[in-house]
Backbone as a ProteinNet text record, in pm:
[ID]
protein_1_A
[PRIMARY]
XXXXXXXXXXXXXXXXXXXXXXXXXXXXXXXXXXXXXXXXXXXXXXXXXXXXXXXXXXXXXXXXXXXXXXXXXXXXXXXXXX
[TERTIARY]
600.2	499.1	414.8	368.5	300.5	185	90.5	-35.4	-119.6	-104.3	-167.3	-175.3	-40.1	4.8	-77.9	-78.8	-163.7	-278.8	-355.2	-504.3	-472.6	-405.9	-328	-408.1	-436.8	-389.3	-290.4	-245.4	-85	-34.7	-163.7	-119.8	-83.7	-131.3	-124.3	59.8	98.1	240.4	233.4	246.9	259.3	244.6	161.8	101.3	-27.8	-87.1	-227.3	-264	-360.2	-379.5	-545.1	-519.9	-649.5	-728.4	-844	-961.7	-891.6	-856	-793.3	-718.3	-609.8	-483	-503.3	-622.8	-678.7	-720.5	-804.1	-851.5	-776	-646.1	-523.3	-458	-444.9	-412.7	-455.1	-612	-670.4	-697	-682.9	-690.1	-560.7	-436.9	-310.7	-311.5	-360.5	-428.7	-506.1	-597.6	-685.1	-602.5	-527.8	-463.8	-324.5	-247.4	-161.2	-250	-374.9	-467.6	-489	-518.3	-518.1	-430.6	-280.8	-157.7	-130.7	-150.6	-124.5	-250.5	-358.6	-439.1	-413.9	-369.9	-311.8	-156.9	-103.3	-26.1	-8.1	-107.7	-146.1	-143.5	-120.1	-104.5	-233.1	-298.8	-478.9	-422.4	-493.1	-516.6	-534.4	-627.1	-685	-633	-574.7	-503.9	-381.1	-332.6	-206.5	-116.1	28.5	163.8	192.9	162.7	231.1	118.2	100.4	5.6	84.7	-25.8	44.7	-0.5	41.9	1.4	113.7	51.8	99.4	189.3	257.1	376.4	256.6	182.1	124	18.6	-47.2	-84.8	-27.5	53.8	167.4	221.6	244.8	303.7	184.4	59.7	-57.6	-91.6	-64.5	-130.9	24.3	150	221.3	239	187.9	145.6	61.5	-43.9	-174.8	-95.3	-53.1	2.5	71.5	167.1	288.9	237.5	112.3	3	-64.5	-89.1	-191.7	-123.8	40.7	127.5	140.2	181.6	216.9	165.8	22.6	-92.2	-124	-118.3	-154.9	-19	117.9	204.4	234.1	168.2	197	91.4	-45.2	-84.9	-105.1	2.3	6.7	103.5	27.1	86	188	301.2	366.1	389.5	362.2	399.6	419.2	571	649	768.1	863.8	956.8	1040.9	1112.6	1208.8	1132.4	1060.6	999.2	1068.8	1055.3	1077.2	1012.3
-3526.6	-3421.7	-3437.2	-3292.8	-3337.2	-3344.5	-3446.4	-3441.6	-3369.3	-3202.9	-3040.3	-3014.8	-3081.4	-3036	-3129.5	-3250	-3308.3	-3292.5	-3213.1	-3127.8	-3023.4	-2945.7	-2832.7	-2884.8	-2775	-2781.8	-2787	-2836.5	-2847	-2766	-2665.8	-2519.9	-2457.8	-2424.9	-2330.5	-2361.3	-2267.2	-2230.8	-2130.6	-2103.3	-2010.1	-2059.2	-1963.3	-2008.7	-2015.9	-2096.3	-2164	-2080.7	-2000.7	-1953	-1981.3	-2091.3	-2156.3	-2030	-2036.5	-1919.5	-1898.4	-1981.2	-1918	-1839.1	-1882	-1780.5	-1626	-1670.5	-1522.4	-1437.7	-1537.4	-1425.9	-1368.4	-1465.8	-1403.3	-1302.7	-1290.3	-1190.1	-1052	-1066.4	-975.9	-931.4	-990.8	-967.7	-898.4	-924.3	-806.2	-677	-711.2	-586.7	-412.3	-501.4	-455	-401.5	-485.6	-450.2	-335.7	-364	-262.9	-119.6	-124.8	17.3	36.1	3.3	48.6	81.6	30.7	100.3	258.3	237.6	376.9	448.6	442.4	532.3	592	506.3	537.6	648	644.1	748.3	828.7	815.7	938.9	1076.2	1124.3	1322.6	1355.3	1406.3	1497.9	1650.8	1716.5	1862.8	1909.7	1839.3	1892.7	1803.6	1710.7	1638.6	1689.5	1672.2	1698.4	1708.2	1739.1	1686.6	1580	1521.6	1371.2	1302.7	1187.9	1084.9	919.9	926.2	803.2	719.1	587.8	474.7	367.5	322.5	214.7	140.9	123.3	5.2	-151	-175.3	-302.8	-329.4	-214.8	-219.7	-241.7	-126.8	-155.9	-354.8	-364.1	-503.2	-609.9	-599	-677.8	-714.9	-541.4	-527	-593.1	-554.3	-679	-788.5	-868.8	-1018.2	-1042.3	-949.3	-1053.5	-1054.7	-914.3	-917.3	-1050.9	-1090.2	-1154.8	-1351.9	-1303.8	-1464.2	-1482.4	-1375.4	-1374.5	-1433.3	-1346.4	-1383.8	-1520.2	-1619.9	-1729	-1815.9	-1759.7	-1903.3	-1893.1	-1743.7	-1776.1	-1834.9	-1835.8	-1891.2	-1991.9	-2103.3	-2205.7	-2319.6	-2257.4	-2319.4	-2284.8	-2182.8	-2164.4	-2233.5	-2269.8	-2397	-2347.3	-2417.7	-2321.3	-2405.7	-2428.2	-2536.2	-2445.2	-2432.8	-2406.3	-2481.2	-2503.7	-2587.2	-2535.5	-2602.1	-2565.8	-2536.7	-2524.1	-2458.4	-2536.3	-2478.8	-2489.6	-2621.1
-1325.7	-1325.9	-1200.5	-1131	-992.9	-1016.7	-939.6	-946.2	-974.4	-931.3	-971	-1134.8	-1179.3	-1288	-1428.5	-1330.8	-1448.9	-1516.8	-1455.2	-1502.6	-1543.3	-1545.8	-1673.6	-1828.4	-1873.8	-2010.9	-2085.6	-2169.9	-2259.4	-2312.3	-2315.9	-2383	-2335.2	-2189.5	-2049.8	-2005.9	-1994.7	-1919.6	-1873.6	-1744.9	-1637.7	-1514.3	-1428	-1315.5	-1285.4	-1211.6	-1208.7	-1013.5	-1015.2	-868.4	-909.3	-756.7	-676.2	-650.8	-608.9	-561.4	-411.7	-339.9	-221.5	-197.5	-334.5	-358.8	-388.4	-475.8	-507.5	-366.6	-319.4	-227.9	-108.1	-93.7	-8.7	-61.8	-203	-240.9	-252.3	-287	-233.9	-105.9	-24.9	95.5	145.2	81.1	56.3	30.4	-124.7	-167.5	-54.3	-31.1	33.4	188.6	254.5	383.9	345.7	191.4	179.1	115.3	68.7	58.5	208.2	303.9	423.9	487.9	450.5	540.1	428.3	351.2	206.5	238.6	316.6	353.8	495.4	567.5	739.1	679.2	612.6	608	479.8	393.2	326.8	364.3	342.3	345.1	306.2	442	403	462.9	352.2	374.9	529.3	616.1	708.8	839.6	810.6	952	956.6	1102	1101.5	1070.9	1053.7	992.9	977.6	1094.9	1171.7	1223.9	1166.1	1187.8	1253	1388.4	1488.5	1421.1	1434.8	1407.3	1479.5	1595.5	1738	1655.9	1717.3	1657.2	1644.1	1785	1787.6	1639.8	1602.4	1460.9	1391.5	1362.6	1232.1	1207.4	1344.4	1317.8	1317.4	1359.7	1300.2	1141.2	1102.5	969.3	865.3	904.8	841.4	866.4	978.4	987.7	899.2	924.4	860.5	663.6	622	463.2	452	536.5	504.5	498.5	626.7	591.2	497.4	422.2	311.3	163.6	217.6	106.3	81.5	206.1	233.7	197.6	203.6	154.6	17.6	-50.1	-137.7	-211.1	-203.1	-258.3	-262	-126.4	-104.9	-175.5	-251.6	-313.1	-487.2	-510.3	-652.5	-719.7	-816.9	-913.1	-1074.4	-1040.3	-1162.7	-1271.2	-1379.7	-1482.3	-1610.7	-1552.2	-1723.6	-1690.5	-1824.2	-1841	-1721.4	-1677.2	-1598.9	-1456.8	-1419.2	-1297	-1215.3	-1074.3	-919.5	-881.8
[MASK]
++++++++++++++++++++++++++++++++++++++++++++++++++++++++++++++++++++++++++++++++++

């Protein structure tokens, strides 16, 4: 059993996400509502809405770091786990 795991409760099976994890996740959250607002369909803008490649590929860095960390410190304790 890993060290993380030993402060579990005995009852608890699932996964255990640190406050960091959370807030990387939210911080996902929050960056994929901003790409679903950059190409939303408004009444009054154009057809076709730019958005720079150099953005686009910022705003999936920063998602894909947010992902990373918060996965790399979430704790999984059920039978069989990883």
């Amino acid at each position: 059993m890993s060290k993380d795991s030993r402060s579990i409760p005995a009852a608890f099976r699932g996964y255990l996400l640190p406050r960091s994890a959370h807030e990387s996740l939210t911080h996902t959250r929050d960056q994929l509502r901003l790409l679903a607002q950059f190409t939303q369909a408004r009444g009054e803008s154009p057809e076709y809405i730019v958005i720079p490649p150099d953005a686009l590929s910022e705003l999936f860095e920063r998602v894909a770091n947010y992902v990373d960390d918060a996965l790399s410190v979430a704790v999984c304790d059920s039978p069989g786990s990883i």
